[in-house]
Every structure is written in structure tokens, then in C-alpha cells.
C-alpha positions in Angstrom: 4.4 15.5 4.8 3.8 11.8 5.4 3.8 9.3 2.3 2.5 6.1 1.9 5.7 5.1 -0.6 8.0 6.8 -2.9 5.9 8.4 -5.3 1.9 7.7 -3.3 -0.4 9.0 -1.6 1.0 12.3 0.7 -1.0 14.1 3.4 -0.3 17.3 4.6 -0.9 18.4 7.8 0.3 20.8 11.1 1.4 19.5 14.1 3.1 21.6 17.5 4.7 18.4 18.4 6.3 16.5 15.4 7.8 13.2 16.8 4.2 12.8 19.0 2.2 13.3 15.8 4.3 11.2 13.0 4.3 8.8 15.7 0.2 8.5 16.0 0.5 8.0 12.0 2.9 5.9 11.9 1.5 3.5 14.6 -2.5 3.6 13.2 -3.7 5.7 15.9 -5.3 8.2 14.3 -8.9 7.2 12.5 -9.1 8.5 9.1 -6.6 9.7 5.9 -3.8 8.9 6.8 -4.4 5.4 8.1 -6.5 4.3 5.5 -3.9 5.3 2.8 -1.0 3.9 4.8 0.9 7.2 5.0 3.7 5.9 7.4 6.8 8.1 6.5 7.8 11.3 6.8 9.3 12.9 3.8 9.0 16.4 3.9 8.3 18.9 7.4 9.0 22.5 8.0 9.9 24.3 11.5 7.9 27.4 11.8 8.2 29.2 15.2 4.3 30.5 15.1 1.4 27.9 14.4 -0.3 30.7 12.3 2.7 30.9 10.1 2.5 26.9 10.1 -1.6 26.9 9.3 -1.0 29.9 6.5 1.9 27.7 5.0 -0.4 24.2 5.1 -3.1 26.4 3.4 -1.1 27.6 0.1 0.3 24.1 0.0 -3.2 22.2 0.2 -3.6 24.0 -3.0 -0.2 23.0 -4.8 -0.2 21.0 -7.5 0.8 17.3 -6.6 4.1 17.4 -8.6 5.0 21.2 -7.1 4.6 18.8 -3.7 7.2 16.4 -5.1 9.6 18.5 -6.1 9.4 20.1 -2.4 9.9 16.4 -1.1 12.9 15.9 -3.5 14.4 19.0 -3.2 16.5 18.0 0.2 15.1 14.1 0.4 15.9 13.1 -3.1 14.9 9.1 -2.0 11.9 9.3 0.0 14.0 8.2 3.1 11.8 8.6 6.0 13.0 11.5 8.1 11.2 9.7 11.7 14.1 8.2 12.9 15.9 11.5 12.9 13.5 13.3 15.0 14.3 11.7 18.5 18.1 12.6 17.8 
């Protein structure tokens, strides 16, 4: 999950290569949600070794309830911190 701010706008989304993708947000280069609604930092992501599991697991979530999203979030990030750096370690 990628947030604009502690507490903004989140988008939700699947990716096969996480550091590539986060990246293209973070950096404008995607047209469209994200971008427009400054959705920079990764808070949230979950490692799923089949996409279908991935897609099936972006579905339910798409129909959370925002605050069931931020308790997710602050469940193991408590601060928003982004999570990017952490990727390339």
C-alpha cells in the first residue's frame, strides 16, 4: 500500500517486482492515481509466492473498509514510516 501521508489518500495495488514498482510511484512515472494523489510511501505490502493469491488478496482488500486498511498499516508500521528504503537491503 502506498500513502500520500500519515493518515491520506492509500492505493492498493499488485506488483511481481516491488522495489521496480514503488519506485515508478515514487518517482511520477506512472500517469494516473497514484501520481495525482501523491502516494509516495510505502506503508503496508505483503509477499505472496503466486500472483493469483496476490490478485485474490488485492480484491477482498479493494473492498475493506478504509479504517480496517489502517489498522492493517498500523498493525506492524505503527508511524507510517516508509518501508522503500528497506527494499534494496
Amino acid at each position: 500500500m502506498m500513502a500520500s501521508k500519515r493518515n491520506g489518500t492509500l492505493y492498493l495495488g499488485v506488483t511481481s517486482n516491488l522495489p521496480y514498482r514503488a519506485w515508478q510511484h515514487r518517482t511520477g512515472q506512472i500517469e494516473g492515481f497514484t501520481k495525482k494523489y501523491r502516494c509516495h510511501m510505502l506503508v503496508w505490502y505483503e509477499h505472496f509466492d503466486d500472483i493469483q493469491d496476490a490478485r485474490a488478496c488485492e480484491y477482498r482488500m479493494k473492498t475493506w473498509k478504509r479504517d480496517w486498511k489502517i489498522a492493517l498499516i498500523e498493525k506492524d508500521n505503527p508511524v507510517w514510516r516508509d518501508l522503500y528504503p528497506d527494499l534494496n537491503r
